[in-house]
N, C-alpha and C positions, 0 to 999 in steps of 0.2 A: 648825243649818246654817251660820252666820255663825261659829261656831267652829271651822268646816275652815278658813278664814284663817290661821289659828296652827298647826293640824296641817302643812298645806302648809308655811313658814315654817320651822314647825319642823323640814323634813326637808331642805331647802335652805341656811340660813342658822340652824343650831341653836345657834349661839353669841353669833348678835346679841340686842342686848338692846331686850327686848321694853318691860318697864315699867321707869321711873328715879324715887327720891325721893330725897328729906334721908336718908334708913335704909338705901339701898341701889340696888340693881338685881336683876331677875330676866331670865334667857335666855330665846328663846323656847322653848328643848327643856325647860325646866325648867317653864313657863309651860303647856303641852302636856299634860305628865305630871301636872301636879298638877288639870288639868281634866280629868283621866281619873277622879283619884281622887275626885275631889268629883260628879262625872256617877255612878261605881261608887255611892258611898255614897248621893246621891238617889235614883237607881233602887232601891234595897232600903225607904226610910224614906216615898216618897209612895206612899200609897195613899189612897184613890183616885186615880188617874195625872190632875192636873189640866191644864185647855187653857190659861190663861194664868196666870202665876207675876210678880207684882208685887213685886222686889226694895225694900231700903230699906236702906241700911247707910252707915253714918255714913263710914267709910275706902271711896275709890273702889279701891283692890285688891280687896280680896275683892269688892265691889260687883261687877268686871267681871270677874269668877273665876266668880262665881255665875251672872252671865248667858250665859256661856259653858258651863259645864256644863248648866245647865238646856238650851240650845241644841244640845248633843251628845246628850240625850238625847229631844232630840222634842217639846219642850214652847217655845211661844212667852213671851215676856219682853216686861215693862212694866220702868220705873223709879221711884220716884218717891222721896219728897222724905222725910227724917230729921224734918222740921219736923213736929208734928200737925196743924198747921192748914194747913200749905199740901197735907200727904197728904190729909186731907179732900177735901177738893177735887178733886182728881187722881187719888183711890179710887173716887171719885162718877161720874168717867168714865170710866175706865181700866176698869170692873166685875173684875178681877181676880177666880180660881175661890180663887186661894190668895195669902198678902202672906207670903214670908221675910224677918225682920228680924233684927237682931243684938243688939236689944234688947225689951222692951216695948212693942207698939204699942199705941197710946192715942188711937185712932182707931174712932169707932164705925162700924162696916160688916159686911155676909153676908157676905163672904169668912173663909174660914179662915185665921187667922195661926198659923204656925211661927216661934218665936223659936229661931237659931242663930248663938248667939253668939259670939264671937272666940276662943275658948277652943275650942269647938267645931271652928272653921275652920283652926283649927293644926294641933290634934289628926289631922284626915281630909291636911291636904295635907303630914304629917311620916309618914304612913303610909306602908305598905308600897307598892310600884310595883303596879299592878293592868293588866292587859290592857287596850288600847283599844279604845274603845269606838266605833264608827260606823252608824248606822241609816240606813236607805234612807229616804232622805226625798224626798216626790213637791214638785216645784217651786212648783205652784200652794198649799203649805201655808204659811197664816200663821204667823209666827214673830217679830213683833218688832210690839207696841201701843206706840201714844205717844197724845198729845194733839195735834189740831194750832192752832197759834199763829193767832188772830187779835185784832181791838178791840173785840168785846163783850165782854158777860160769858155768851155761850154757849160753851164748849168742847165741841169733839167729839172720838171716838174713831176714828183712823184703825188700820186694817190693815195691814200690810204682810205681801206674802207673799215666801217666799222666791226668786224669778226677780226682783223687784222691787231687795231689797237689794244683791244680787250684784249686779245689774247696775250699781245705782245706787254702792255701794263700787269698784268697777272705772271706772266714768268720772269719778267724783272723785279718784282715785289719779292716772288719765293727764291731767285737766285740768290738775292742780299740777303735774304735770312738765314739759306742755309751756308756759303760762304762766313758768315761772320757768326755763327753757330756756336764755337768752340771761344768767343772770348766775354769774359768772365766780365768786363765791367761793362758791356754793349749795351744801349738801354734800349728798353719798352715798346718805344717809339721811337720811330725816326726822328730826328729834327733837320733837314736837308738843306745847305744853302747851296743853291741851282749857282752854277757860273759856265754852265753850255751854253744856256741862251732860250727861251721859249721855240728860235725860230730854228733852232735843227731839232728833228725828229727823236733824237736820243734824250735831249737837253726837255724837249714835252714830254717826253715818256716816264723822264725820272723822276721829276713832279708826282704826275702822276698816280704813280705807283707808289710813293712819298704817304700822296693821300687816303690810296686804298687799303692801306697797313694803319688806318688811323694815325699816320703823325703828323708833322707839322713843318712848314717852307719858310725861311724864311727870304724874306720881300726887302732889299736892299740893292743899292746901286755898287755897280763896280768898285766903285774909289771905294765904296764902304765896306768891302768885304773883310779888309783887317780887323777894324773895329767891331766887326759882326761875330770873325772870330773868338775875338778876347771877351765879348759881353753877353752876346747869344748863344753862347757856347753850341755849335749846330756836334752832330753826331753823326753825320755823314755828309761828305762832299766829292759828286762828280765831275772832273775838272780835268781839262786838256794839258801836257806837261808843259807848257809857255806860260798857262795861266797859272801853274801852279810855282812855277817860276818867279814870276813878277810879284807874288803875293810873299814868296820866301825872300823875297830880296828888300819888302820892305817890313819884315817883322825882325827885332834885334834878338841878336844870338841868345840876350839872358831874360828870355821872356819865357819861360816853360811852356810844354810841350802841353794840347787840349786834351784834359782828360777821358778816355771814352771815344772821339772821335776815330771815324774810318775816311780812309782817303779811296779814290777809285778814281785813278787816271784813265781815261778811254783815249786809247792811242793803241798803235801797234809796236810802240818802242817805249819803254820807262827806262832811263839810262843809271848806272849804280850811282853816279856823283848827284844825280837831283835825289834819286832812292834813301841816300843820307843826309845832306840836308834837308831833304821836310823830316826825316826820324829825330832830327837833333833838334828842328824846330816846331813841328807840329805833332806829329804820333807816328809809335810803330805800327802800326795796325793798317795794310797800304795793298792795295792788289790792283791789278790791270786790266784791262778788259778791250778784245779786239773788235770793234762794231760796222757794218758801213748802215748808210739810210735805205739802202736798198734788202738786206737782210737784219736788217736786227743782231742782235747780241751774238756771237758768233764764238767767242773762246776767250776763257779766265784764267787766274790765277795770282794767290797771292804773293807777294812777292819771296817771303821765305821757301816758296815752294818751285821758285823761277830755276830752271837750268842751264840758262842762258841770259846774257845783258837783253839779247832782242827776242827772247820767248813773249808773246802774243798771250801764252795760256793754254789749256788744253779745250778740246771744244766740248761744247755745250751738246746735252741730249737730245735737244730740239735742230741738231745741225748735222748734214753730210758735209763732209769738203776731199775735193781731189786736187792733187798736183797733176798739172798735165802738160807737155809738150804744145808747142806753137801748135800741133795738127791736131790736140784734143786726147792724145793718146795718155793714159795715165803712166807716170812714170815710177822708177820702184821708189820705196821707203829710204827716208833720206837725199833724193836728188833737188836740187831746185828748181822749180819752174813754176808755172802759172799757176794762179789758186780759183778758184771755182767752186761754188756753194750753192746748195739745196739748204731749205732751210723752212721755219713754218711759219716765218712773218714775210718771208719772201715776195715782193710786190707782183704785177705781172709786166711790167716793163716801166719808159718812160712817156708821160704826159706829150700826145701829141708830134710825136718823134720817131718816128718808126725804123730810120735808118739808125740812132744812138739804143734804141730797143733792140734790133738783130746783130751788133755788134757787141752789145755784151749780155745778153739775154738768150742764152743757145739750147735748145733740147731742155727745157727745165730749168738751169742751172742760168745762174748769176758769174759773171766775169768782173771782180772789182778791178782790175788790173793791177795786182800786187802779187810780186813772188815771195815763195819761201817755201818750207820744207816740213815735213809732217811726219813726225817721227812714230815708233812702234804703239806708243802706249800715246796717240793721239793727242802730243803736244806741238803747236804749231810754233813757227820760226819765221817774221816775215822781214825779210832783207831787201823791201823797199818798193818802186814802183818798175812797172814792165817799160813804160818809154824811160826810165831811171838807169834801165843798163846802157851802159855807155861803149862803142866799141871805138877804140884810138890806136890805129895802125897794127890791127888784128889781136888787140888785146881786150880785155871786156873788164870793167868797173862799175861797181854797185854805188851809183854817188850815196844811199844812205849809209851805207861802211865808210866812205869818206869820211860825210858828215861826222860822225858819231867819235871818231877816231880824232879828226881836229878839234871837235868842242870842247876835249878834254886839254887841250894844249893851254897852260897859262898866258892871261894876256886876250884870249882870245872870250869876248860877249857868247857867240852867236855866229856861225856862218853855215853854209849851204854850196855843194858844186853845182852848175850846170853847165850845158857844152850848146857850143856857137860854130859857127863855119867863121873859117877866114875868104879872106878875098879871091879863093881859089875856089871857097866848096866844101874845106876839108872840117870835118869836125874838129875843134880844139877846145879843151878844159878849161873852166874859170873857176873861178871863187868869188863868191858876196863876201864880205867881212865884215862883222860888226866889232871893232876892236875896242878894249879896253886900255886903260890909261898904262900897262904893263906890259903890250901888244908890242912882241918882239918879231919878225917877217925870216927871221932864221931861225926861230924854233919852229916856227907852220912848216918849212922848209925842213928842217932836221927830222922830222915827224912824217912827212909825205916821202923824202928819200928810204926811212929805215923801213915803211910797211908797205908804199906801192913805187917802189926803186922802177917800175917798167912803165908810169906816167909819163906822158909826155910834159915838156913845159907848159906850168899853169899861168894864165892871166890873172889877176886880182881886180877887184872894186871896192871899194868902203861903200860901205849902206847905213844908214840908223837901225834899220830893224830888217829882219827875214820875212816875208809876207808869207802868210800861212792861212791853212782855210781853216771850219770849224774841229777837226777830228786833228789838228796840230801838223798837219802835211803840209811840207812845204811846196808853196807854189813858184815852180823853177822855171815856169813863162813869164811870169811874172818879170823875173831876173834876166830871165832873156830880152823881154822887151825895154830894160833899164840899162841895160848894158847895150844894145844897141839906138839907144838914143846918145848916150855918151859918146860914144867911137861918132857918131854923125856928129853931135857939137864941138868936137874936137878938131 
């Protein structure tokens, strides 16, 4: 279904180019025709005609060739990961009927794997031109599994069917236009370089909608994203603040800022110290956007218009949201508590799970498990996760206000709180650390005294890095479970 995007495209604007790399460029008319040939050659070689087809291929070209043809011919698409061990995982949910790889998968699973390899993939899309191909597809059919993104270690299998995607690629398409409206050097087309990832829902969406506005993706590897920067000049990037982190820390300070480019961090937090670093090294032109995979787009704004370091944005017309009390009650303007969303991309639950389905799927509404605060003129505020509030001998701490509060401390990479029971039972505070070469333990110290004086004594860990999921939350089991393997080897 989501591959009439490119057919339409391609019959309008058949000469703009669709995908861009370091190797080249392809058009969308060319883009069109070669998903005919590869939909023609699938139709002949699956049999049994399978309901979800879990892609894996190391180059994102053929990667989004293949989910496109697969999608012309009726069949719904997963993505997942080159990695064995991170597919494990993500085969584990995703239950895929079939895995097409371009190499050996080396992943133990029921599903049927077809290896077709790049050798393969030439071969069918240097072929001859073959009749296009279009099948009547009823709206309510599912066409596109992901994973959706939260801070357990449970993942679930969400649905999407296709009135859902449409709709949700079309209002993402007209949100970036009208957001970025008012700036004078904004160009024509898009040029988007994707660094969410095909395999979360937001990260396929923006593509997407990339292509539906006739612009153009481009198709390069992580390492390559700097260089992609400075020579592809893209004009829009949607990017989690780690990754937009790791990408400013290795572009040098006198390298000017990208003309024209827009930035669009999807997080519920864009902090003012990373806010001026990409302004000094990429562009001023920067806004936030608060998403889960379960609702879609949910509240904007750009960052001149932030009234707060942790404003979210204000919400989207396509969106109800309430603050509510542990018992559902809505509470007044201004309080903080539970957040809760209606909304028109809104799923009907999770894949096969019926007990994580009535826990946060209630009367309509969606439960992401994140609090904050929703002010008069419907600007949201979110201060973190619900199992995030911490209560330490009848006092309550928001570890994202922690967080946020010591990143700023010099010396300090990178850290995250979460809290552990001692040998009694009792919940007690820690700290990950990712320290830098300047990382002084009495400024962390001088900084925790002066703004949470009623913390009880904090434990420490040094880590290399914070483990975070795709939307830039940190996963603080993760840390729980690292820290109590220490205290055991110890």
């Amino acid at each position: 279904m989501y591959d009439r995007f490119i057919e339409h495209v391609a019959r309008i604007a058949p000469d703009n180019v669709a995908m861009l790399s370091f190797g080249g460029s392809i058009t969308f008319a060319k883009m069109d025709a070669e998903i005919n040939k590869l939909a023609k050659t699938l139709l002949d070689i699956l049999t049994p005609f399978p309901k979800v087809v879990a892609v894996s291929y190391q180059q994102m070209h053929p990667h989004w060739m293949l989910l496109m043809a697969l999608s012309r011919i009726g069949i719904a698409t997963a993505s997942t990961s080159d990695d064995s061990l991170v597919a494990a995982t993500e085969i584990a949910v995703l239950k895929p009927d079939l895995i097409i790889s371009d190499t050996l998968f080396d992943v133990e699973t029921q599903a049927q794997v077809l290896v077709l390899d790049l050798e393969w993939y030439s071969r069918v899309v240097q072929g001859e031109e073959v009749e296009p191909i279009r099948l009547a597809l009823e709206s309510d059919r599912v066409v596109r599994v992901a994973i959706a993104s939260g801070t357990s270690d449970e993942k679930h299998r969400i649905d999407f069917k296709a009135s859902v995607i449409e709709g949700a690629v079309i209002r993402l398409a007209h949100q970036e236009y009208i957001e970025w409206a008012e700036i004078e050097d904004a160009a024509r087309y898009h040029c988007l370089l994707p660094t969410l990832g095909v395999g979360s829902i937001h990260g396929f969406l923006s593509t997407l909608s990339t292509w539906y506005v006739c612009g153009s993706v481009i198709m390069v590897d992580r390492e390559q994203y700097p260089a992609a920067i400075a020579m592809l000049k893209p004009s829009l990037m949607i990017i989690s603040p780690s990754q937009l982190q790791a990408i400013l820390d290795s572009i040098p300070l006198d390298v000017p800022p990208v003309n024209g480019l827009r930035l669009v961090v999807s997080a519920g937090y864009f902090s003012k110290a990373l806010q001026d670093l990409a302004r000094r090294k990429l562009t001023e032109h920067m806004r936030v956007l608060y998403v889960t995979s379960e609702c879609g787009l949910i509240a904007g704004a750009r960052v001149e218009q932030m009234t707060h370091d942790d404003m979210a944005g204000w919400l989207l017309p396509s969106v109800d949201l309430q603050i509510v009390d542990d018992e559902g009650k809505v509470l007044p303007t201004g309080e903080v508590g539970n957040i809760r969303i209606k909304s028109a991309e809104l799923v009907d639950g999770f894949y096969d799970d019926e007990e994580a389905t009535r826990k946060q799927f209630k009367d309509g509404w969606f439960y992401p498990g994140d609090l904050g605060i929703l002010d008069r003129q419907s600007g949201l505020r979110i201060f973190g996760r619900v199992d995030e509030l911490y209560n330490f001998g009848g006092d309550k701490f928001y570890a994202n206000k922690i967080d946020q509060v010591l990143r700023a401390v010099p010396g300090v990479k990178d850290i995250a709180m979460f809290a552990m029971p001692n040998e009694n039972g009792v919940l007690e505070p820690w700290l990950a650390i990712v320290r830098d070469t300047d990382f002084d333990a009495e400024k962390v110290s001088a900084v925790l005294e002066k703004n949470f004086y009623n913390l009880p004594n904090i434990k420490a860990m040094w880590v290399n890095q914070i483990p975070r999921d795709l939307t830039d939350r940190v996963l603080r089991y993760q840390l729980v479970m690292v820290a109590t393997q220490q205290c055991v080897t110890k």
